[in-house]
Structure formats: structure tokens, C-alpha cells
N, CA, C and O of each residue as an XYZ file, in Angstrom:
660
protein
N     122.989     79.576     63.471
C     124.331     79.127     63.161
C     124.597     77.815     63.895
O     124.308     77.701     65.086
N     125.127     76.863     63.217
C     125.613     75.744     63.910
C     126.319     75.438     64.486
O     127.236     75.255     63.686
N     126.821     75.092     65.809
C     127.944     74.921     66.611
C     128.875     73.952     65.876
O     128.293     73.033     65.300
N     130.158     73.978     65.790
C     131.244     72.285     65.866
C     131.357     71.756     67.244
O     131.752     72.229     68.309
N     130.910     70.696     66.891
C     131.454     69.908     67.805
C     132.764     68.945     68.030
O     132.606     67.912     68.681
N     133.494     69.129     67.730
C     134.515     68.963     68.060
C     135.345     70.503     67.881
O     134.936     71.613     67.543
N     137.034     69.861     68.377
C     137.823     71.351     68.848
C     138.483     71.325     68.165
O     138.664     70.215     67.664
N     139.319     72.483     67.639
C     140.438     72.646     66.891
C     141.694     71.750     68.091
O     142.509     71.234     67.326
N     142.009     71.490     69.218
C     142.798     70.516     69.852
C     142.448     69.406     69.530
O     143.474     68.728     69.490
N     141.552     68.777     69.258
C     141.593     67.264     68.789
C     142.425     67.314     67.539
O     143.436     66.667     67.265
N     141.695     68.342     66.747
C     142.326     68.262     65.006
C     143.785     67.981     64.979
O     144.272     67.159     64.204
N     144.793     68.987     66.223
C     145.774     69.403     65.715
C     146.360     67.626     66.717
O     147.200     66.909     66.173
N     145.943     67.350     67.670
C     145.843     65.947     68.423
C     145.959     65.187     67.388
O     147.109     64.753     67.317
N     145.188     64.773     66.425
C     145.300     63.847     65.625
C     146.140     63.805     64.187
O     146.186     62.900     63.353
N     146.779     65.092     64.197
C     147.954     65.682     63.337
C     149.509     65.148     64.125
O     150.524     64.662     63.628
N     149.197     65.443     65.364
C     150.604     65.059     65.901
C     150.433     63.627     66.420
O     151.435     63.347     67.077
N     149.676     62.741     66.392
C     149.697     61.601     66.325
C     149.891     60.904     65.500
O     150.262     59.758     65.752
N     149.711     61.338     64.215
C     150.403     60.492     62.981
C     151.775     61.777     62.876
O     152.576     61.352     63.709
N     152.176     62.633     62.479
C     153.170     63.319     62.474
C     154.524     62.902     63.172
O     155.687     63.045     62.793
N     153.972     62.318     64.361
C     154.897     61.972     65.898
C     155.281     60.349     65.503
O     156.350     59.807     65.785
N     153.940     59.606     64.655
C     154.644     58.138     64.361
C     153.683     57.336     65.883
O     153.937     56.222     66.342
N     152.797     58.116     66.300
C     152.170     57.370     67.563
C     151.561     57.731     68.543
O     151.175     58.889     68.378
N     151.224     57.253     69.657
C     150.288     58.084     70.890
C     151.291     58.573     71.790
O     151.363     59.696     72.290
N     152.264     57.321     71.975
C     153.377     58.226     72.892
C     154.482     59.081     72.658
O     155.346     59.651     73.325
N     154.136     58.964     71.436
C     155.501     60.516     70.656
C     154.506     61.468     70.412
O     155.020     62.462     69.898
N     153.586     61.556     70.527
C     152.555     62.726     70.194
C     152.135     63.273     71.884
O     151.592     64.338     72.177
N     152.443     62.518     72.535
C     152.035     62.731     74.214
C     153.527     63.984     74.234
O     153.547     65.205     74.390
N     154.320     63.250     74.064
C     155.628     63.925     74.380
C     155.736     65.138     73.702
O     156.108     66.119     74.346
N     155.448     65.260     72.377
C     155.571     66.857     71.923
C     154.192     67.375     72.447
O     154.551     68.389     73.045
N     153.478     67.337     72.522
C     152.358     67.394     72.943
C     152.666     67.977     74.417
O     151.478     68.193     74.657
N     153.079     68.247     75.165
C     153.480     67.797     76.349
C     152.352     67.123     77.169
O     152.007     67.777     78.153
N     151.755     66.041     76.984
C     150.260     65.336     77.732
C     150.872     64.006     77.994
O     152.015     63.729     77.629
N     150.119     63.220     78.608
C     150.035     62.154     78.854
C     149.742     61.358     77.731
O     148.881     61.803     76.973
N     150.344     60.125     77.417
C     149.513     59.442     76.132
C     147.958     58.640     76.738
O     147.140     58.097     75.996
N     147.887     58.712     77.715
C     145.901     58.087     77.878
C     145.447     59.856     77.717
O     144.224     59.716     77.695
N     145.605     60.894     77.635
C     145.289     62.111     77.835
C     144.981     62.173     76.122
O     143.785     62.125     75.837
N     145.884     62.269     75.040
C     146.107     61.641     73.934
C     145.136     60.954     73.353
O     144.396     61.524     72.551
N     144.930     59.208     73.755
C     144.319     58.620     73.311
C     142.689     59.239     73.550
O     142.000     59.836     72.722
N     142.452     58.990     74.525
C     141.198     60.176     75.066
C     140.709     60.953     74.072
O     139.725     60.528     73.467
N     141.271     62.215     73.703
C     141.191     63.025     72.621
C     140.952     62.642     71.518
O     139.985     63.187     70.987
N     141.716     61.542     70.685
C     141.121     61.021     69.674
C     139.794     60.094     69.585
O     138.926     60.142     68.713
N     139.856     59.266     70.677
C     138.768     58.542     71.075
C     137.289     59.655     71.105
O     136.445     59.604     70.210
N     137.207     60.469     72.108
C     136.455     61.230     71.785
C     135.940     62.083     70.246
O     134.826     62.477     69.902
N     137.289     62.147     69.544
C     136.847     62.574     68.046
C     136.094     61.319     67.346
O     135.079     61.476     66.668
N     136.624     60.212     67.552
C     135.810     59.600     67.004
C     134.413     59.403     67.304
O     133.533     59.138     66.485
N     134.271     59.573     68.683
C     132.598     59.372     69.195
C     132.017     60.184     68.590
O     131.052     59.691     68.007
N     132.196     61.768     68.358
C     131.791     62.509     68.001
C     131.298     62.725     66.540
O     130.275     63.218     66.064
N     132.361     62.193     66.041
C     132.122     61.784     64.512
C     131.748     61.002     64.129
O     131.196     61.254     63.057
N     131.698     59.859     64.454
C     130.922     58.538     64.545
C     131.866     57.508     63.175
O     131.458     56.654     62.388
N     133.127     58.062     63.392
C     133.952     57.350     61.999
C     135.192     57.062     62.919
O     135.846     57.890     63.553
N     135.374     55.666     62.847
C     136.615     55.113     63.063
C     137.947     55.969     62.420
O     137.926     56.028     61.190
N     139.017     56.591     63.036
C     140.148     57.383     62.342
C     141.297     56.199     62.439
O     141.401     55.556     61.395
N     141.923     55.915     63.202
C     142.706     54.761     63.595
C     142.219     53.343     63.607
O     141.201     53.086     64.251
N     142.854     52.395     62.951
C     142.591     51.145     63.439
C     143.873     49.876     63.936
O     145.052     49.885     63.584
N     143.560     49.409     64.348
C     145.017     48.395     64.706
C     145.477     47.590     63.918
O     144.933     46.794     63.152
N     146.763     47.877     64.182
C     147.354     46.374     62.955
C     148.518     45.859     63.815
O     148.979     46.887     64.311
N     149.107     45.006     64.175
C     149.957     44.645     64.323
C     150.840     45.464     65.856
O     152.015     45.751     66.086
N     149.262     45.637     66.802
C     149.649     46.281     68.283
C     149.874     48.050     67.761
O     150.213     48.789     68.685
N     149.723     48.636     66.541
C     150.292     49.497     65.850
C     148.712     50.663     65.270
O     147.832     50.372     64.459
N     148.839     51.578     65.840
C     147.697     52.502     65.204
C     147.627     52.951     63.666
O     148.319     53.947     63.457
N     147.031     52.510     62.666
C     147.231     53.053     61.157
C     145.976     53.785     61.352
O     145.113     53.500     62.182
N     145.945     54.945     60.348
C     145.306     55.571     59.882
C     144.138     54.642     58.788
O     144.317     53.699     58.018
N     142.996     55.391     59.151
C     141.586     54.630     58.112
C     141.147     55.523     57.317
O     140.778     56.652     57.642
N     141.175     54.830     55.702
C     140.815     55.598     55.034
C     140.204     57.092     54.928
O     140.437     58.138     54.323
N     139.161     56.508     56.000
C     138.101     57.792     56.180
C     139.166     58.927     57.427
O     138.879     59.967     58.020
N     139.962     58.388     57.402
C     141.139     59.021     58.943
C     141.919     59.688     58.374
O     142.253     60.737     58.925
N     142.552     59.313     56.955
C     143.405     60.075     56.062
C     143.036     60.944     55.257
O     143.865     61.728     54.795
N     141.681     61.007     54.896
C     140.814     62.103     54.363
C     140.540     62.773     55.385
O     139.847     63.665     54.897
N     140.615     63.036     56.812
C     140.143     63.881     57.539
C     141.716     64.509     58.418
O     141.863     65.529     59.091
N     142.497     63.651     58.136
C     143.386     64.236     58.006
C     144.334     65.323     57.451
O     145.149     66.130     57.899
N     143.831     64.954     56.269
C     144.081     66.630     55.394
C     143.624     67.646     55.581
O     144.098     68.779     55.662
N     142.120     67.021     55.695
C     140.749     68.413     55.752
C     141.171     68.921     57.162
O     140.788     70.074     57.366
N     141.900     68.322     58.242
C     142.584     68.893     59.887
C     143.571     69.637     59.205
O     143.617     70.719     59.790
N     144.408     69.630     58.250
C     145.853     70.394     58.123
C     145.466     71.651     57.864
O     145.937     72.673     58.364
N     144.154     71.517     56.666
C     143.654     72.973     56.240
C     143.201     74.162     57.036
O     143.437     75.370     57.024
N     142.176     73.024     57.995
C     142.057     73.779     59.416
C     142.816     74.366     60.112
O     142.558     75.457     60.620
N     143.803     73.788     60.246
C     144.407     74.189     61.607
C     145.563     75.370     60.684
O     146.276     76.055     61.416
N     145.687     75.536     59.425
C     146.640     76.364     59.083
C     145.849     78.070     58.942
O     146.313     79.188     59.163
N     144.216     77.520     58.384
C     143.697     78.709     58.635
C     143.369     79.191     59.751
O     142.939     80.340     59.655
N     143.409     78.606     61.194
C     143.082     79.033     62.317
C     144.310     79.995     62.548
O     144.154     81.200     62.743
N     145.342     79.479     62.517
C     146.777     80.276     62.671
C     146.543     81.576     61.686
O     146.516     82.695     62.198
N     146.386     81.425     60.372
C     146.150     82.434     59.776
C     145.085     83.921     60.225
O     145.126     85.115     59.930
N     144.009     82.895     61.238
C     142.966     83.866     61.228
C     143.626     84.615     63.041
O     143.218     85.654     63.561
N     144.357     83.961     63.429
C     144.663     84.963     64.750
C     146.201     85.492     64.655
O     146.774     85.966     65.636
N     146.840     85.357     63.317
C     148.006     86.258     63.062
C     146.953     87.494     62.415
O     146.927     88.546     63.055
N     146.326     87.423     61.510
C     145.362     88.645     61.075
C     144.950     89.424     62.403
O     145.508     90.485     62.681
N     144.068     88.936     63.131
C     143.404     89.021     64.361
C     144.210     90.057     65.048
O     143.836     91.190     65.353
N     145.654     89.379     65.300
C     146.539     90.298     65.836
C     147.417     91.783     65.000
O     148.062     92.723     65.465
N     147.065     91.416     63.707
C     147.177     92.548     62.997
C     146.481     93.761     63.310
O     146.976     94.884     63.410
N     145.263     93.419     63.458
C     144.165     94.416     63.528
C     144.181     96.020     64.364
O     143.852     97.163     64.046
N     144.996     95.086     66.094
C     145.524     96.645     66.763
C     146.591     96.669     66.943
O     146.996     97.147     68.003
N     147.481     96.170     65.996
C     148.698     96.836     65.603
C     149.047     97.897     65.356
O     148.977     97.973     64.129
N     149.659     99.504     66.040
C     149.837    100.397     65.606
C     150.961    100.358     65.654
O     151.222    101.541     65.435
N     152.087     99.768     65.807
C     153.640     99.837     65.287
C     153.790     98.653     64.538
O     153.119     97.629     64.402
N     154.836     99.068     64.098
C     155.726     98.101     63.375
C     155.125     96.508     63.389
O     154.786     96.078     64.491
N     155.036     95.956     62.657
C     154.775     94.461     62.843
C     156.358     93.596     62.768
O     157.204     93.778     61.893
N     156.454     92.754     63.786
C     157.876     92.409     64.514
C     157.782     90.924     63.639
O     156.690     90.355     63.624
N     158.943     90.314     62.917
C     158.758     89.175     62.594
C     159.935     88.533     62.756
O     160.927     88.976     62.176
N     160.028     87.317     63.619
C     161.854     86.942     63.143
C     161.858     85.239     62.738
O     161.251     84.299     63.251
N     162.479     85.279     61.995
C     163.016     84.740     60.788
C     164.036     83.758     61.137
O     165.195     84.098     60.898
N     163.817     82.453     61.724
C     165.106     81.838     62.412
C     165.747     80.980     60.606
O     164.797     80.800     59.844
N     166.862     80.618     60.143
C     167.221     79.574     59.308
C     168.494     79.201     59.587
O     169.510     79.727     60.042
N     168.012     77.727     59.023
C     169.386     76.953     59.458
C     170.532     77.249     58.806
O     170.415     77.689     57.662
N     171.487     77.126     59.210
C     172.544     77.409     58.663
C     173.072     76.859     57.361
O     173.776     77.467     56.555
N     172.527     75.338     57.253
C     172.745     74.727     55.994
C     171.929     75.263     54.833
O     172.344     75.256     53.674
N     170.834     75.694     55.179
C     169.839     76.341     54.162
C     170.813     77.123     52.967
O     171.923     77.606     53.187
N     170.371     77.116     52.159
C     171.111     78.205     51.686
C     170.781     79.387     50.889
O     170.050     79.164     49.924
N     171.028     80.180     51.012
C     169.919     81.868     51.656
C     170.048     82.689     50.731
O     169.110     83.484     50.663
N     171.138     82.864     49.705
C     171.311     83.815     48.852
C     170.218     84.581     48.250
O     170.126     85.803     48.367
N     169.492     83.938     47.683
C     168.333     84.185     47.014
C     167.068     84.568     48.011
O     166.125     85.349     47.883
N     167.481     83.655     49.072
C     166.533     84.186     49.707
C     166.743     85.438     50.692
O     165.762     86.179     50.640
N     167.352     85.714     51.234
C     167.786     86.838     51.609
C     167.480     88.159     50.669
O     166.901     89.082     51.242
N     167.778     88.313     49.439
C     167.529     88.943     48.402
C     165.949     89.491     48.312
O     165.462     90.613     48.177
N     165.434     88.254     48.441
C     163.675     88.561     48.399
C     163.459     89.174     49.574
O     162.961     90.300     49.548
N     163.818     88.507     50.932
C     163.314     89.506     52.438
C     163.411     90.640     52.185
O     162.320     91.205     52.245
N     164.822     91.736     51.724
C     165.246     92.907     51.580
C     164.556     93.674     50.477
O     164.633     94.903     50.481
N     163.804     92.959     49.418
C     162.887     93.708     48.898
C     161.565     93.469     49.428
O     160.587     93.736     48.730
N     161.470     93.126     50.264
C     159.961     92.850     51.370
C     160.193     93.835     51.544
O     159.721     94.793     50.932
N     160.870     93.864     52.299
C     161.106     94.960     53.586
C     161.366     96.277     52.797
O     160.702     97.213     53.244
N     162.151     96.587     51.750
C     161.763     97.579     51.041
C     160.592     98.193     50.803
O     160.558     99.406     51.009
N     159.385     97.517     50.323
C     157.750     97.662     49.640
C     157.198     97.737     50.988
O     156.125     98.333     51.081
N     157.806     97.164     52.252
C     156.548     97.115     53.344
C     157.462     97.295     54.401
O     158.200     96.487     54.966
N     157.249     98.702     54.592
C     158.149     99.523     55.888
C     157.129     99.586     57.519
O     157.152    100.379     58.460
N     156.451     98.558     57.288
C     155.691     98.602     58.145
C     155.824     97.099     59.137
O     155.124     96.603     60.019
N     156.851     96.789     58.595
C     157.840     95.192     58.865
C     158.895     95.443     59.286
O     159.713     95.977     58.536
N     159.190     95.172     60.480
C     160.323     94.582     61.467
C     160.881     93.150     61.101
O     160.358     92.095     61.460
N     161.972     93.268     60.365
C     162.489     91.378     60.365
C     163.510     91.133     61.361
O     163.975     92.217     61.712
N     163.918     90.405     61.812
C     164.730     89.413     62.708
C     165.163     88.311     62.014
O     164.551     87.256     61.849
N     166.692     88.735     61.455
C     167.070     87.417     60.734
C     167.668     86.425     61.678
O     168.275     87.072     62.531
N     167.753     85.328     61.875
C     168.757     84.693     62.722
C     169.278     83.332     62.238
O     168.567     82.382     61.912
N     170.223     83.361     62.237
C     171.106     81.924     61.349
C     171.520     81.513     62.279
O     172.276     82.101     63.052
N     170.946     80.026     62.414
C     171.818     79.243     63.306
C     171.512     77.540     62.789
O     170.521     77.002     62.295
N     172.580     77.142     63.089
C     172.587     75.429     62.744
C     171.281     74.589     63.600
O     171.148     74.711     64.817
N     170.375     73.745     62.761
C     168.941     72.847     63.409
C     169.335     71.697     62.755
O     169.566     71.492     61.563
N     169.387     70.733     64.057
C     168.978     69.690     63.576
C     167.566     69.137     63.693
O     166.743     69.902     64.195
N     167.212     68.112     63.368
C     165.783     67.487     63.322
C     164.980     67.773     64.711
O     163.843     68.206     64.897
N     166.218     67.281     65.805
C     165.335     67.259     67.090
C     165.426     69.097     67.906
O     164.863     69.326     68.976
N     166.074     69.980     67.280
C     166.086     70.850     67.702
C     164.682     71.728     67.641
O     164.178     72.362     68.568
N     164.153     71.572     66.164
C     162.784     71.793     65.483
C     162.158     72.316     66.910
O     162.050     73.477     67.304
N     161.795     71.140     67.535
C     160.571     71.169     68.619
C     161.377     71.546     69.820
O     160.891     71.403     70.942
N     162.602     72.029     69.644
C     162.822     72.838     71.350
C     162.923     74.189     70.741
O     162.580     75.039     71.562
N     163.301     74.735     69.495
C     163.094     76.103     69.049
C     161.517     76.872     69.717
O     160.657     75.991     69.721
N     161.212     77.596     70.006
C     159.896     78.167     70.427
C     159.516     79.449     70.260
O     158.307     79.679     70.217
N     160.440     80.508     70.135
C     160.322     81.729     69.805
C     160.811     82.243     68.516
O     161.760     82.957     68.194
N     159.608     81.494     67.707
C     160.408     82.235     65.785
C     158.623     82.530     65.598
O     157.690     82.075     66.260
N     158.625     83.507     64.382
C     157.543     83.200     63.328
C     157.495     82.301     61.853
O     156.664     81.681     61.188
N     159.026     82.675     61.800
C     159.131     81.708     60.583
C     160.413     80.686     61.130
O     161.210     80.970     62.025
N     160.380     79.733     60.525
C     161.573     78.812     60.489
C     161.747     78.316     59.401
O     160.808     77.793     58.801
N     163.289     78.376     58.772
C     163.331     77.645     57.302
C     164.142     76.572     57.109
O     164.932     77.039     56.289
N     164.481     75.468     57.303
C     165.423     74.517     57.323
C     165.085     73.535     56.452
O     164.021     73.657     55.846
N     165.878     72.435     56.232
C     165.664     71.370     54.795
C     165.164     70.323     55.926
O     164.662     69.237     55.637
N     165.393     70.851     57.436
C     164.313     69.490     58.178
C     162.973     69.366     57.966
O     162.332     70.412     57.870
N     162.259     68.058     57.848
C     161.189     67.743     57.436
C     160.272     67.349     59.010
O     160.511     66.428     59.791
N     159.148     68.446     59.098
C     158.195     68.260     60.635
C     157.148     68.617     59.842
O     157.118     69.735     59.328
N     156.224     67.756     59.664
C     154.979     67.808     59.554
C     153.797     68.248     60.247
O     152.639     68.520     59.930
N     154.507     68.225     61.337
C     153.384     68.690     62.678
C     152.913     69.897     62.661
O     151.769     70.273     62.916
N     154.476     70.926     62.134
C     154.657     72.036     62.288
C     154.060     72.817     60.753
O     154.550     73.807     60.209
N     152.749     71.931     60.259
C     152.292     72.546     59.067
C     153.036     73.320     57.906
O     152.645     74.388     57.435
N     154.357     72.509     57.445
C     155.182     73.265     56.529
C     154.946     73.720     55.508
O     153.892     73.200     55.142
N     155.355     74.532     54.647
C     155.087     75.087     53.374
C     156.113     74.793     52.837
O     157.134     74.735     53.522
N     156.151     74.545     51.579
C     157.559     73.730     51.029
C     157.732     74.805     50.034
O     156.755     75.449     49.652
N     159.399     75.125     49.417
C     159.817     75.714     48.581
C     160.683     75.673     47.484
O     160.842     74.462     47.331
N     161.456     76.339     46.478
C     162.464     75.821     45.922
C     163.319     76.895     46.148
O     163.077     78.056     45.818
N     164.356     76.486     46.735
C     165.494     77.355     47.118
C     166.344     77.521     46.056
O     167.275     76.799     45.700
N     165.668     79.202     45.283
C     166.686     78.928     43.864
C     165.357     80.274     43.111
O     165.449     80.645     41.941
């Protein structure tokens, strides 16, 4: 079997560096240093031997070959999450606990409707609804949800998009 060499932290590193708009807004959610940051990507690139970033104008853009590996990082990093929410399924013998934060502007009718027939078909689900007003910058101080549903747009945070309706 073949090792990777590189880490699922670079991947998600170089997600919140374009996500964030930069090295030092990606340091900051990140909570790292931005040379800690740059480092990380720098090293992905050694490793890969493909330029991801290049400079323009004192300004990091994404390189072709950076925006194609950019995607192929989103896929990653959504199935990694996927594979240690399963993971943690496994010795689950109660209830599986889920809570459900949405913003208040959202608007839920419909959706609410669908949770309650979840939770009908699968009594083996704990929900936690919680409504409260998010703005943009709240996103990244929220920390204890499984789901979050708001019309704010964070890319970092690997969204799934819907039609409310």
C-alpha cells in the first residue's frame, strides 16, 4: 500500500487560504501564525512538485494546476469528516445526539417539517433545534453545532447548498 505524502492539514490549509482571501486571514481562523501558514503550503508544494499559488500584484492567486487541486482538497476533506462521523457511529449504543443551530432569518417552515419526519423514521436520533440570529462573522465563533443552516456564505466550512422551499 502506498503512503500520502502529504496531510489532510495542508489540504484543509490551503482551503482556508483561499476561503479566508489570504495567508493572514487564514492564520487567524486557523488560529496559527501566517509564516506557520505559509510553511504549510510551501511544503505542499515541495511535495507535489506543482506551483499552487503564484504572485500578482504583492497578492497570492491561485494556479491553474492550484484550482484543480483545490476542488480535488474539498472532496477530501468532506469525506474525511464523513469517514470519522461514521467511525463514531460504530460504538454508539445510545441515541445519536445531533444539534441543529439556524439562523433566525432562515426560513424553516418546510424545513422543520422534514426534521420531524426524520425523527419520526429514525428514533434512534436525538435533534437539538436551536434558532438564533448569525451574522457572517459569528459563523467562525459558533463551535458547538453539527449542523448549521444560515443564508451566510463560508466556504471554509465545506457547505452544502439548498433550496429552501
Amino acid at each position: 500500500m502506498e503512503k500520502t505524502r502529504t496531510t489532510l492539514d495542508q489540504w484543509i490549509t490551503l482551503q482556508a487560504v483561499v476561503d479566508c482571501g489570504g495567508f493572514a486571514q487564514a492564520a487567524e481562523v486557523l488560529h496559527r501564525t501566517q509564516s506557520a501558514i505559509s510553511y504549510t503550503i510551501s511544503k505542499l508544494e515541495q511535495t507535489l512538485e506543482i506551483e499552487i499559488f503564484s504572485l500578482e500584484k504583492r497578492r497570492a492567486v491561485l494556479t491553474p494546476k492550484g484550482e484543480m487541486l483545490l476542488a480535488l482538497s474539498r472532496e477530501l476533506t468532506n469525506k474525511a469528516i464523513l469517514l470519522e462521523t461514521k467511525a463514531k457511529l460504530l460504538n454508539s449504543k445510545c441515541n445519536i445526539k445531533i444539534k441543529l443551530v439556524i439562523d433566525t432569518l432562515y426560513h424553516t417552515d418546510n424545513l422543520l417539517d422534514k426534521v420531524a419526519n426524520f425523527i419520526k423514521r429514525h428514533k434512534d436520533y436525538d435533534i437539538d433545534i436551536i434558532k438564533q440570529n448569525i451574522s457572517k462573522s459569528d459563523v467562525f465563533a459558533l463551535k458547538d453545532y453539527d449542523i448549521l443552516i444560515t443564508d451566510q456564505h463560508v466556504e471554509t466550512l465545506n457547505p452544502i447548498f439548498f433550496r429552501n422551499g
